[in-house]
N, C-alpha and C positions, 0 to 999 in steps of 0.2 A: 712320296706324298706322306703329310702328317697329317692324326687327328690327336685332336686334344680335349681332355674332355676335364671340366672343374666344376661337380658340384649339377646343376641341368647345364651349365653352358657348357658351349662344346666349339672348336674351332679348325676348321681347315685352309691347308698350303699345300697343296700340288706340282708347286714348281713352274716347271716347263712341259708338264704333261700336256697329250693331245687327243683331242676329242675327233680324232680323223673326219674334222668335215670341209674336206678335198677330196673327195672321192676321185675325182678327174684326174690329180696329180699322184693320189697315194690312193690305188687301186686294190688293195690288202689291209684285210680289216687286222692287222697286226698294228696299226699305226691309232685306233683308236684303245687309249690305254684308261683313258677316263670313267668308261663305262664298268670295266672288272675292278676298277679303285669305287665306283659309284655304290656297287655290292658289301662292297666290306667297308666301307664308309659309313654310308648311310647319314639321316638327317642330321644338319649341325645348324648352329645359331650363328656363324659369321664365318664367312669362307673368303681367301684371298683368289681372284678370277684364274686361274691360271697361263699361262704363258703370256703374259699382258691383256688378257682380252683379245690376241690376237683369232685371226681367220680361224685355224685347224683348234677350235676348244669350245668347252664350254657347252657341248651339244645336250640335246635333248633330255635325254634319259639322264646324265649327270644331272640337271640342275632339276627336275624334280624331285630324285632320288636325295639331293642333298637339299633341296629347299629352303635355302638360308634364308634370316631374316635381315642380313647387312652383305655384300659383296664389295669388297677392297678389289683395285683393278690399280693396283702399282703398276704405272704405265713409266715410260721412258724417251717417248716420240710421238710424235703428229700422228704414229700409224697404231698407237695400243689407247682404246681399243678399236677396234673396227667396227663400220654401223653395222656390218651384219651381225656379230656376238652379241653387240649392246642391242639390238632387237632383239635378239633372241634371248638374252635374260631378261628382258623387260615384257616381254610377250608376254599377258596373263593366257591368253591360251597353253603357255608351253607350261609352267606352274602357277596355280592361283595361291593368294596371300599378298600379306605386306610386307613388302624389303624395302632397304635404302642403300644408294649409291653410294662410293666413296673414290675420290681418285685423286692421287699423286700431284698429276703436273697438268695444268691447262693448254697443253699443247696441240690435242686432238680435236676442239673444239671447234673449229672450223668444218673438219673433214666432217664428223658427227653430222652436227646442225643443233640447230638448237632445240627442235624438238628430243632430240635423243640429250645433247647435254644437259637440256631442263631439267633431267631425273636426278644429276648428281647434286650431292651437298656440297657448300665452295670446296675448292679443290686446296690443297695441303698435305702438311707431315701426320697419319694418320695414327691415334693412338687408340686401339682400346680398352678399357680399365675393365675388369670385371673384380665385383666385391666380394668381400670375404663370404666363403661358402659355397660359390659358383649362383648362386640363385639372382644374382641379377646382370647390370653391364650397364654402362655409358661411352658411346664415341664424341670423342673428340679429335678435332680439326686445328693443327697447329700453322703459324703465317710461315714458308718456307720462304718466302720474300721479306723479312726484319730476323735480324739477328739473335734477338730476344725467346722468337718462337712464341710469340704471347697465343693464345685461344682465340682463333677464328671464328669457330664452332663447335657447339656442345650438343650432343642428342640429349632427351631425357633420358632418365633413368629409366633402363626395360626390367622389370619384375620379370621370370621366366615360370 
């Protein structure tokens, strides 16, 4: 796992870590590694989901301990992420605040539904620019369908 920090903005990558929530299959809490990254983390401004959004991540205690206000869910297949993670980041029960979605490839879009895919912004090559100083940021949404790559979509500009 990384954290990056510039200025207030601050950003996290996990990898393929897991938030053991299989408990059924993975009966040892050795296998949730998210939680002891969650401690020494702590709050960041845009976190990428980790291990696609898949089943075993992304649990509880991570995601309010990290309370992003943008989550990137670089998916790869019909199966990242899965409706039960994207409910569970999207639950204001589990953290309250404002975040926004960001995802890869429109592939999962079915399996989701569209109440869960509602949340994301179009889906694309995802860039995020932060400005000189760390004090603010803009994502942007690039076409992974034209060649050009032209700007899908822009967020505003967050002051932090």
């Amino acid at each position: 796992a990384i954290r990056l920090r510039y200025g207030k903005f601050s950003y996290y990558n996990g990898g393929d870590l897991s938030g053991g929530n299989w408990p059924s299959i993975f009966k040892c809490m050795e296998r949730d590694f998210e939680t002891p990254v969650a401690k020494v983390c702590g709050k960041v401004t845009v976190m990428k989901a980790n291990h696609h959004g898949y089943y075993d991540t992304c649990n509880a205690f991570f995601m309010q301990t990290l309370s992003p206000q943008v989550i990137i869910i670089d998916a790869r297949s019909q199966n990242h992420p899965v409706p039960s993670t994207m409910a569970r980041i999207s639950d204001p029960q589990v953290w309250r605040g404002e975040r926004d979605y960001y995802i890869t490839v429109d592939q999962a879009r079915k399996k989701l539904g569209e109440e869960l895919w509602s949340k994301f912004k179009p889906w694309g090559h995802i860039v995020v620019r932060v400005y000189p100083g760390g004090n603010s940021y803009q994502v942007f949404v690039l076409d992974a369908d034209s060649t050009d790559y032209h700007i899908k979509y822009k967020s505003e500009v967050v002051n932090l």
